[in-house]
N, C-alpha and C positions, 0 to 999 in steps of 0.2 A: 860617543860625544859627551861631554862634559855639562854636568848638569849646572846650571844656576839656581839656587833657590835663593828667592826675593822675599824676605819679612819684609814687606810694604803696605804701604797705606793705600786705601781706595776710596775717592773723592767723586760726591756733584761738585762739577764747577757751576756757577752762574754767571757767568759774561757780562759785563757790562762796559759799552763802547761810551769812551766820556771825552771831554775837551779837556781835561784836567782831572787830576787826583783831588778825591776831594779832601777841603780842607776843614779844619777844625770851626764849628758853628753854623759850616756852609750846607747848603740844602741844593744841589746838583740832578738836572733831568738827564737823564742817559738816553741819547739815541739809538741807543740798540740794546738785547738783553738777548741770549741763548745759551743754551743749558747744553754742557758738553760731560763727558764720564772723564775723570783727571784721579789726581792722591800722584805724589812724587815715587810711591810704589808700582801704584799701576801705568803712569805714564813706561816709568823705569823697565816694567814687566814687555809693555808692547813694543818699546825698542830693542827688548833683546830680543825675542822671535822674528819680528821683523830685518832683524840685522843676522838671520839663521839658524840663532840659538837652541837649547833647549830648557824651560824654563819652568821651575812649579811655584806658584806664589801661595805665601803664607799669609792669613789675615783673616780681619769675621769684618763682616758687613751685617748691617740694618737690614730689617725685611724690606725699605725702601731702595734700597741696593739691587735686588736680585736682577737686576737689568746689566748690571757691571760682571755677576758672576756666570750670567750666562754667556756675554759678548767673551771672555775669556777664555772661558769651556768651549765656545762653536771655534776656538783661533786656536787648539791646541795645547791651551796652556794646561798643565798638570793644578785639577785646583784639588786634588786629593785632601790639602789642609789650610782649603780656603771656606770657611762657616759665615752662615748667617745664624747671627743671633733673634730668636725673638723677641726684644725686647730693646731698646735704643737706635738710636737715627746713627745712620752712615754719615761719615765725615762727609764735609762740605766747605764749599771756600765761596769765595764772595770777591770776582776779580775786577779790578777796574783795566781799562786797557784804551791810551791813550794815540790818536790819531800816527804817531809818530812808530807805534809798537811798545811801547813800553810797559809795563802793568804792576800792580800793586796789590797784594792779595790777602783777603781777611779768613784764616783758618779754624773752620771747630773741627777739632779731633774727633768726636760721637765713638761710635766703634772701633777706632783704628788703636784706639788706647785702652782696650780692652782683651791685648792678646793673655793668653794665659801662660804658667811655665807646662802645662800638663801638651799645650799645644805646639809649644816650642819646642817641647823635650821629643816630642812626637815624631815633627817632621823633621829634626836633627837624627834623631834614628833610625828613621828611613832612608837618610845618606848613604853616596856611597862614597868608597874612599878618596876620589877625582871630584866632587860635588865643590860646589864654591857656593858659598855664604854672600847674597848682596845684602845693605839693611843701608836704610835712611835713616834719620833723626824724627820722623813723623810718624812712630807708632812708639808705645812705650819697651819699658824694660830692654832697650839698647845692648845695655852695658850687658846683661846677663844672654842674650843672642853670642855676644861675641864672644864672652869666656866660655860660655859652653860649645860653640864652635868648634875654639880652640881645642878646648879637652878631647872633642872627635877626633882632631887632625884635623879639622878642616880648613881650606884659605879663604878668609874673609876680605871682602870689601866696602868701604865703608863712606857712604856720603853724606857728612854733617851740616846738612839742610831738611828743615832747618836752624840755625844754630841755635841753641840756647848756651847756657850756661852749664847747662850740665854736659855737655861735652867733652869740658875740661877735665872733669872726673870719672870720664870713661876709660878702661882699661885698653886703649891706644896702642899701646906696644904690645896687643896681640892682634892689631889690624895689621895684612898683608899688604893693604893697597886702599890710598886715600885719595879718593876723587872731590876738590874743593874749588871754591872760588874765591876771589881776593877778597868777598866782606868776610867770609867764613875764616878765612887763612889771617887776613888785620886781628878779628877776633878770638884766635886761638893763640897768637902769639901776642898778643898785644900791642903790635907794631904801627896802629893806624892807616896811612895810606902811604904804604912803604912801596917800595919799584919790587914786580914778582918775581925775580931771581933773589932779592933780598928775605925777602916773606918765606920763599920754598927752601933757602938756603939755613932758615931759621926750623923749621919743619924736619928739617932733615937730619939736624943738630938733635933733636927730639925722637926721630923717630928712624935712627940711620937704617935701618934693613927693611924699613917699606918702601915701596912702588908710592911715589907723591906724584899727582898731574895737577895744577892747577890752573884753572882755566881762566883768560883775562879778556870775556868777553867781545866782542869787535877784535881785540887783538892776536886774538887765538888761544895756545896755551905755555905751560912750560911745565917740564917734568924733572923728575928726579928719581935717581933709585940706589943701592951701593954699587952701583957697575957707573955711575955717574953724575957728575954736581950738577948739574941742570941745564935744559936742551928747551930752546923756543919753537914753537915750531908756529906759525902763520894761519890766519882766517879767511875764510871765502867772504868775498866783499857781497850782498847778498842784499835784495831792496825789502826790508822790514813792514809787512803786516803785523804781526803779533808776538812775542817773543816768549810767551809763555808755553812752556815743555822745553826748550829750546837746552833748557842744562841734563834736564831727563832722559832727553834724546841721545843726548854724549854720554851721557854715564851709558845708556845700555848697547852703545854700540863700542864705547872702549871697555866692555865686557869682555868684548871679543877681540880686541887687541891685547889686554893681559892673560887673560889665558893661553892665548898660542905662545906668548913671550916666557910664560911661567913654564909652558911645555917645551919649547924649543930653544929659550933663551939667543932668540936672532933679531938683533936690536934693529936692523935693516926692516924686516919682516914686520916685525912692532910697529915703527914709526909707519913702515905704509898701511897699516892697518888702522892705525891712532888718527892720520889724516884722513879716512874713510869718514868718521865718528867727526871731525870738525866737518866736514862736510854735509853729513846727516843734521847734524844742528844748524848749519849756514840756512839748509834747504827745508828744514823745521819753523822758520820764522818767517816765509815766506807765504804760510796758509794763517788761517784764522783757528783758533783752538789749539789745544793742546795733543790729546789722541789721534787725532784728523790730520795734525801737521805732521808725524810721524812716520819718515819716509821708510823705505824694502830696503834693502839693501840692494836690490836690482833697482830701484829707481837713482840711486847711488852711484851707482855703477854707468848706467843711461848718460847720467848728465855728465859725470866725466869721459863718455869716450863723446860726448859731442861738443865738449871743452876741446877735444882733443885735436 
């Protein structure tokens, strides 16, 4: 089986249910507060075992982490070149999350930005030649994960969340396969709030021999690859508690749609696999939190034969 290795980020969330985002000067009572285990790595990590995978996640955690390293280790996950530092706090986010599902979220990096090259070089050489490289925007030294990747051989993929600026200056054209969404795609192109066959079609101009999905929210997604200029494909209409993980969710279950595509190049077999992964995230936003929302792949499976 095909390994994934995840240089991700590992997050306390802290929850907070509000009537509103708050605003600038305002001072806001939250009717609720609860503390979930998140980071867009490890959300990324539990959708791809849960969706089959096999998975080793790369990262250092805070001694106040060691609750994240163990929930990982009891679930399978390879944390061979996952450390805790003694010395600095685990990332942490601060989510607002509003009656409607919506949320808004304040990120400290602490540890997740602390990976080293001695630890990358590491679990890079541990590869094996079929291993696939996933990496988000939310742990440092990005750019140098992906050309050392490369220099293995290995196929990277890559989700630039969240975006900064420095994305721009990452070495792109050696990512295999870019999992984005339309604020990430306006700001990579510069296009503002252009229509997504326009945005991906721009992306594709840039980057013509990668795997593009960009994902348009309620709408579903649309993809691209050089086997074709771009393919919509539809969202599960789905009643909204929380929507947070909800992109996490897809990324680690359209893990498992590019890999078999990269293995057997069956565009047929892709796409039904690709709608598994909008499905996992329809059914991701229908629980509260992020980890928690985070469906099996046989629960997946359930709800569509009883669609059926």
């Amino acid at each position: 089986m095909t390994r994934i290795i995840n240089f991700g980020s590992l997050n306390i969330d802290y929850v907070y249910q509000v009537d509103h985002f708050l605003r600038a000067g305002e001072t806001l009572a939250a009717a609720k507060r609860s503390i979930h285990m998140g980071g867009k790595g490890l959300n990324q990590t539990v959708a791809l075992y849960r969706s089959g995978q096999s998975v080793s996640h790369v990262g250092i955690l805070g001694e106040d982490g060691k609750a994240l390293f163990d929930f990982l280790k009891s679930s399978s996950v390879q944390t061979d070149f996952l450390k805790i530092a003694s010395n600095g706090s685990s990332g942490h986010t601060i989510i607002q999350v509003t009656p409607d599902g919506e949320n808004a979220i304040l990120y400290y990096p602490g540890t997740n930005h602390e990976l080293t090259e001695n630890l990358i070089d590491s679990a890079l050489n541990a590869s094996s030649q079929n291993d696939v490289v996933l990496v988000q925007n939310e742990v440092n030294d990005v750019a140098q994960i992906i050309t050392k990747a490369k220099k293995k051989g290995l196929r990277t993929v890559f989700n630039p969340a969240p975006f900064t600026n420095e994305v721009l200056h990452y070495p792109l054209d050696a990512v295999d396969a870019l999992i984005l969404n339309e604020t990430e795609a306006a700001a990579m192109t510069n296009m503002g709030n252009s229509d997504p066959l326009e945005l991906i079609q721009e992306l594709k101009k840039r980057l013509p021999n990668s795997l593009i999905i960009l994902t348009t929210g309620r709408k579903g997604l649309v993809y691209t690859d050089p086997g074709i200029n771009g393919k919509a494909m539809p969202a599960y209409k789905m009643p909204a508690i929380d929507t947070t993980g909800a992109g996490d969710t897809f990324v680690g279950f359209a893990l498992r749609a590019i890999v078999d595509f990269w293995e057997k190049a069956d565009r047929k077999q892709f796409e039904k696999l690709l709608d598994d992964a909008i499905l996992a995230a329809g059914l991701s936003v229908t629980k509260a939190g992020a980890v928690d929302s985070i469906p099996t792949l046989t629960e997946v499976k359930t709800y569509r034969l009883k669609q059926n």
